[in-house]
VEXZABA-517713 format. One line per 8 residues: number of its first residue (from 1); for each residue x, y, z of C-alpha. Coordinates in steps of 0.001 Angstrom, whole numbers, always signed. Each point is the difference from the previous one (the first is absolute). Example, Ala and Ser with C-alpha at 12.3 -4.5 7.8 and 13.67 -1.06 7.14 Angstrom:
<sites>
1> +12300:-4500:+7800; +1370:+3440:-660
</sites>
This chain:
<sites>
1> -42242:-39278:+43645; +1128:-3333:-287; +2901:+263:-2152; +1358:+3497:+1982; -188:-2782:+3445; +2042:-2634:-1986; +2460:+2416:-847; +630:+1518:+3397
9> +229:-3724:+1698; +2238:-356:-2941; +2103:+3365:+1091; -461:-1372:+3542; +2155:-3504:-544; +2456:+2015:-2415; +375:+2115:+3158; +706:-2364:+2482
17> +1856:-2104:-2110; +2297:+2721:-852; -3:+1220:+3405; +1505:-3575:+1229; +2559:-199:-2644; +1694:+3155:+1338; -490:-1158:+3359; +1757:-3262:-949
25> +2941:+1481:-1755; +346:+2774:+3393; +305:-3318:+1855; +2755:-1824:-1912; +1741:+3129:-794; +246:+323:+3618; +980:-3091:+944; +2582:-929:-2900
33> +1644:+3256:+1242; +840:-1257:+3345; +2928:-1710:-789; -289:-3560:-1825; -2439:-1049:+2112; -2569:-2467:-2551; +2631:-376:-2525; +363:-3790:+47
41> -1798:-1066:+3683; -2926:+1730:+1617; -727:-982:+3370; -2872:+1437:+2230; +1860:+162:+3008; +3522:-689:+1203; -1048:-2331:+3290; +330:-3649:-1940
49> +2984:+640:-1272; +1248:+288:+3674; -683:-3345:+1028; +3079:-2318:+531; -619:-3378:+623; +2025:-1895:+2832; +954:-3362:+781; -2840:-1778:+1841
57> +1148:-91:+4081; +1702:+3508:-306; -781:+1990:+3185; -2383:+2810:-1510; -1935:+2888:+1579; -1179:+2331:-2922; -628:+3908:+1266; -1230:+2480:-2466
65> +1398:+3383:+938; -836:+3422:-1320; +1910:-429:-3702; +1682:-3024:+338; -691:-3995:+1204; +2290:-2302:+1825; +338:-3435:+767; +1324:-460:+3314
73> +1786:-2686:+1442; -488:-589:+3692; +2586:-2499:+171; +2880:+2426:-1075; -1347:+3161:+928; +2:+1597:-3011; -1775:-149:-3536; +71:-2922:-2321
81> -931:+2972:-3184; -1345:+3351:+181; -1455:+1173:-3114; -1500:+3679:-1259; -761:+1713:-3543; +1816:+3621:-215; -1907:+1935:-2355; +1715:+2984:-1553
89> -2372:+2603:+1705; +1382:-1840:+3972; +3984:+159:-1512; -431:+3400:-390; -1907:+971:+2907; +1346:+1795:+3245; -2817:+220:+1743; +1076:-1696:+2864
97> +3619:-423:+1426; +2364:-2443:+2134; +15:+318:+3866; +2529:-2865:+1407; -1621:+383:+3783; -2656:-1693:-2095; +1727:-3328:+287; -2618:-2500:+1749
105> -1354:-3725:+525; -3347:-536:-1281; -1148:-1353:+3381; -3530:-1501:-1787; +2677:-2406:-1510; +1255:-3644:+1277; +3576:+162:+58; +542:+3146:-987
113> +4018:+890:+513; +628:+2720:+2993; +1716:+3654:+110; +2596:-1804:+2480; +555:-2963:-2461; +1634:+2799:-2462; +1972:+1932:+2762; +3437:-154:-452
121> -503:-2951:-1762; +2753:+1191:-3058; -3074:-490:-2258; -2160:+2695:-1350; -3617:+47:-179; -5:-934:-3521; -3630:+1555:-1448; -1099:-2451:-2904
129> -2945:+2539:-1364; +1887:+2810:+451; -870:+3814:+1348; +594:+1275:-3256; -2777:-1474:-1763; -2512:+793:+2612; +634:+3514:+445; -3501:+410:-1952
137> -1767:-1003:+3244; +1042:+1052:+3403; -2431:-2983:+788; +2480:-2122:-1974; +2991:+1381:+1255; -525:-695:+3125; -1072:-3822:-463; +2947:-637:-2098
145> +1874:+771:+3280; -1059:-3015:+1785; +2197:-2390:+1081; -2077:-3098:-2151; +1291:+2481:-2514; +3638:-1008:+919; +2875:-2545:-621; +3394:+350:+1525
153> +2263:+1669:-2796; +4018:+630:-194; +436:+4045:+53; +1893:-601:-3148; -2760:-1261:-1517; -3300:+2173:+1115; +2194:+3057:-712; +1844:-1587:-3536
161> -1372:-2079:-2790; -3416:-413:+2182; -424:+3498:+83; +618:+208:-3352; -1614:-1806:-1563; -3720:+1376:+2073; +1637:+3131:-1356; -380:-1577:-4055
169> -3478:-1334:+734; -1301:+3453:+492; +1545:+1402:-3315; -1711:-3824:-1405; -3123:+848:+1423; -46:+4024:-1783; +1031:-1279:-2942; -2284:-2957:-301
177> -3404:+1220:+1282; +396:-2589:+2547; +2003:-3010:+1372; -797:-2879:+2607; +2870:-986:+2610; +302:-2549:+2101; +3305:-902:+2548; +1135:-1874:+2840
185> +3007:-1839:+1623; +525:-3267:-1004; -796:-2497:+2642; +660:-2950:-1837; +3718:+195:+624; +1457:-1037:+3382; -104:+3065:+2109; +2545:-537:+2868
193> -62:+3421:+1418; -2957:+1407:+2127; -264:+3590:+1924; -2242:+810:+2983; -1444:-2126:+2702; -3255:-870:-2347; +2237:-1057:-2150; +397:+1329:-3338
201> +1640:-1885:-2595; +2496:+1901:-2289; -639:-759:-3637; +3203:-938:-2338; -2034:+1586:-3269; -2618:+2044:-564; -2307:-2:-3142; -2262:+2346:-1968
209> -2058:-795:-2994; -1157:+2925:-2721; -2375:-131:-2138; -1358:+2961:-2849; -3625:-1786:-789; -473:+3674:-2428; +3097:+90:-1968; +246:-932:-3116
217> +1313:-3252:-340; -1403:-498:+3562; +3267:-1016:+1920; +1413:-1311:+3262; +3612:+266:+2310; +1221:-2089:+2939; +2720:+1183:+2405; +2145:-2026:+2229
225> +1922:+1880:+2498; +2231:-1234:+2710; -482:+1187:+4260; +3570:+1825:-528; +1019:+2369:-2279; -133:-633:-4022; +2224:-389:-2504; -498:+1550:-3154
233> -3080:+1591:+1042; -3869:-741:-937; +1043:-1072:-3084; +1888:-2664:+730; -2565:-1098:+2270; -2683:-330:-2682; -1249:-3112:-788; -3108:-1591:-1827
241> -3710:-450:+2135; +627:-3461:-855; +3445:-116:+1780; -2034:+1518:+2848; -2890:-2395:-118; +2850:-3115:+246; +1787:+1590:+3159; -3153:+747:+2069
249> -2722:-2371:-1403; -1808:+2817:-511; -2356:+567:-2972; -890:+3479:-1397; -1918:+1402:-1926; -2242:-2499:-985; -2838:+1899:-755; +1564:+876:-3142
257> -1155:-2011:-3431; +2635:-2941:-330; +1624:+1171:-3195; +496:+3413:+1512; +1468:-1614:+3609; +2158:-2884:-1886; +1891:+2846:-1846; +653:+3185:+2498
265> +1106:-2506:+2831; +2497:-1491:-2082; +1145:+3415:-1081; +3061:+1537:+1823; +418:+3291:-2245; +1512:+2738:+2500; +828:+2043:-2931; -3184:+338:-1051
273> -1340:+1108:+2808; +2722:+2752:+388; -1967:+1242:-3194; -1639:+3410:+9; -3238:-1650:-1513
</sites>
């Protein structure tokens, strides 16, 4: 009786040992299959890496919105950064779609630009998260409409390179399992030109920042566009994060291990990211 006990507890543990190997290689098979998410950084979740660090005195007002976070300045009306992660599931979604009457200030919000500031100002309401990356919300959709949302942006530019190049972050984003973006005008320069009675000052430049924490090598892009139309296109706006960091004293990404940050900031490798995978 004994020995027939043993050898079923025996049985048991072979069981349920076998049982969690399986279980374990279900789980990576899974997730090595989503893109190269794991294949040389794993991170638990995307939020740290969307921390940028500002010079100490900047006006700041952070808001979290449904999908995406910005850092509002009071002072000019508009956002120092606004930063999201675009997963490949939200680039491909259309659950949700654009409605321009949805234009509006976010009246919870200390200055906080007006509908009238934008009226036949010349400028458009340049989105910085755009529509097309929330159209897997409606929720989303509609926050990214608000005006702490906004900077004043030359036609030629929200429709041109601007465009385009929200247009490449989605196809970054499918191919990539995931990417984290984060943009805004450049208000270190000296901004001469205002619109509206609030008023709203019109950026020179604009900036965005991308990052691919799951490819493999994990890398990173920087973009500097001018208010007016480009040149040459995206590309030739392209630029390291480290350029980036110098012109807005901003830091990103620092949630990242050193060696890993050090070596994709200093990268500026459009090519490569023009890759298929």
């Amino acid at each position: 009786m004994t020995k027939k006990k043993k050898k079923q507890s025996a049985l048991g543990k072979n069981s349920v040992w076998l049982l969690a190997m399986l279980l374990l290689a279900m789980a990576w098979e899974l997730y090595s299959s989503d893109g190269d998410k794991g294949s040389e950084l794993t991170i638990e979740q995307a939020d740290p890496l969307m921390d940028v660090v500002i010079p100490a005195g900047t006006p700041s007002q952070i808001l979290h919105y449904p999908g995406f976070t910005v850092d509002f300045n009071p002072e000019y009306h508009q956002p120092n950064w606004v930063a999201w992660e675009l997963t490949r599931a939200e680039a491909q979604s259309a659950e949700s779609s654009r409605k321009n009457s949805a234009f509006a200030p976010d009246l919870s919000v200390e200055g906080c630009a007006t509908l009238a500031d934008y009226k036949n100002s010349g400028y458009d309401r340049g989105h910085l998260c755009p529509a097309g990356d929330m159209k897997w919300s409606q929720e989303s959709m509609d926050a990214c409409f608000l005006l702490t949302n906004m900077s004043p942006q030359d036609h030629q530019l929200n429709n041109g390179a601007w465009k385009n190049l929200e247009e490449k972050c989605r196809t970054w984003a499918i191919r990539d399992s995931a990417i984290i973006i984060i943009c805004g005008p450049v208000l270190t320069d000296k901004l001469p030109r205002s619109i509206g009675q609030t008023p709203v000052p019109v950026p020179e430049r604009f900036f965005k920042v991308v990052l691919a924490p799951y490819a493999n090598p994990v890398r990173a892009i920087g973009f500097i566009m001018p208010n007016s139309k480009v040149a040459g296109g995206m590309q030739a706006t392209a630029v390291s994060v480290d350029e980036v960091e110098q012109i807005t004293g901003f830091d990103f990404f620092s949630a990242l291990p050193d060696d890993i940050e050090n070596r994709v900031e200093a990268e500026c490798n459009f090519p490569r990211w023009e890759k298929k995978n």
